[in-house]
C-alpha positions as CSV (number, residue, x, y, z in Angstrom):
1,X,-30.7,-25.6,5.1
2,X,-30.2,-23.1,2.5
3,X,-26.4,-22.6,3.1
4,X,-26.2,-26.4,2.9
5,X,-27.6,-26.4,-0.5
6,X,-25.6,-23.6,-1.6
7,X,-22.3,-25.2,-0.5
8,X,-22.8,-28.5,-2.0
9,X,-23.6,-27.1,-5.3
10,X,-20.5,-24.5,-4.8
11,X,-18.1,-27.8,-3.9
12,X,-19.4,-29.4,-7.7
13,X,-16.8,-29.2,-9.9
14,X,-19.6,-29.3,-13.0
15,X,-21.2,-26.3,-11.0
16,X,-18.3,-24.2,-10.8
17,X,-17.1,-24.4,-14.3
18,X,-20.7,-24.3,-15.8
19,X,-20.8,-20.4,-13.8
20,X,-17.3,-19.8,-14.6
21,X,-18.2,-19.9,-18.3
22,X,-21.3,-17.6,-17.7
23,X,-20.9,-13.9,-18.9
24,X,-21.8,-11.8,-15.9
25,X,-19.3,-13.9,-14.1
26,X,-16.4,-13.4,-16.5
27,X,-17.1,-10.1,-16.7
28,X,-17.1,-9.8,-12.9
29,X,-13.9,-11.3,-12.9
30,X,-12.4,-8.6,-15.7
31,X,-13.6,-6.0,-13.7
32,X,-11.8,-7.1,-10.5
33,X,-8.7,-7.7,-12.5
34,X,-8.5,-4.5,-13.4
35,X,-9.1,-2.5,-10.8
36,X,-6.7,-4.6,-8.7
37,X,-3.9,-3.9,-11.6
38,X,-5.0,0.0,-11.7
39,X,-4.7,0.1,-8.3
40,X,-1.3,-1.6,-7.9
41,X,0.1,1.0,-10.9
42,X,-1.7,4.0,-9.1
43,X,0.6,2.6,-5.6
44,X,3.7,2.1,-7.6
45,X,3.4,5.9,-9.4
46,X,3.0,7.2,-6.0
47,X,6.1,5.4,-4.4
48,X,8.3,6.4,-7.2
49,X,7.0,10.1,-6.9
50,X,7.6,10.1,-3.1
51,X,10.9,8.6,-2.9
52,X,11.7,11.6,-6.3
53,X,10.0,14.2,-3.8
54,X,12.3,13.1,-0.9
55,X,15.6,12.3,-2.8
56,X,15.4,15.9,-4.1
57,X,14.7,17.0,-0.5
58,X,17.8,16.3,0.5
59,X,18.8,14.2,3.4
60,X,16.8,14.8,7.1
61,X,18.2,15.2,10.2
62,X,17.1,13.0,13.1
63,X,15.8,15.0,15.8
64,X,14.5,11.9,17.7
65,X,18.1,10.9,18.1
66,X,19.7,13.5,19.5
67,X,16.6,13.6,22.2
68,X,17.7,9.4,22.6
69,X,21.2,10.9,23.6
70,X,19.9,12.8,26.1
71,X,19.9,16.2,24.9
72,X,17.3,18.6,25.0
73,X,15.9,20.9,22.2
74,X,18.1,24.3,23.2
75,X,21.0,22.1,23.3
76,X,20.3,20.9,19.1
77,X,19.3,24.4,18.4
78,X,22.9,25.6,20.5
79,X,24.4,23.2,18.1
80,X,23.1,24.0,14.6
81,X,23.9,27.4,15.4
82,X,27.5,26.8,15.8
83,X,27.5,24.9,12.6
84,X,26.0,27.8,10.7
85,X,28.8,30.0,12.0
């Protein structure tokens, strides 16, 4: 009965604009605005500061592939030895 109630006055359009206007609900709204914007700068600073951290890394070598190719972990060590020589 009660969720009735609260739904038809939630689907009136003079409702709804009469609590949009009301200041603890604007002010809600603020609030989430900004924390989703902080939050989405926050994300973007991180990104930019990982993909810095691993372009100065240097590129990586994918173990996983050689072990796809079928060979085994003395063989890649065999092989950067040989390089390094």
């Amino acid at each position: 009965m009660l969720s009735r109630m609260l739904l038809s006055l939630l689907n009136n359009l003079r409702v709804v604009e009469k609590l949009a206007e009301s200041r603890p609900i604007r002010r809600a709204a603020q609030i989430t605005a900004y924390a989703i914007t902080k939050a989405q700068i926050v994300g973007r600073d991180a990104s930019q500061r990982a993909l810095v951290k691993d372009a100065a890394a240097g590129p990586r070598r994918d173990r996983s592939s050689a072990r796809r190719r079928g060979g085994s972990r003395q063989a890649t060590q065999e092989s950067r030895r040989d390089v390094r020589q």
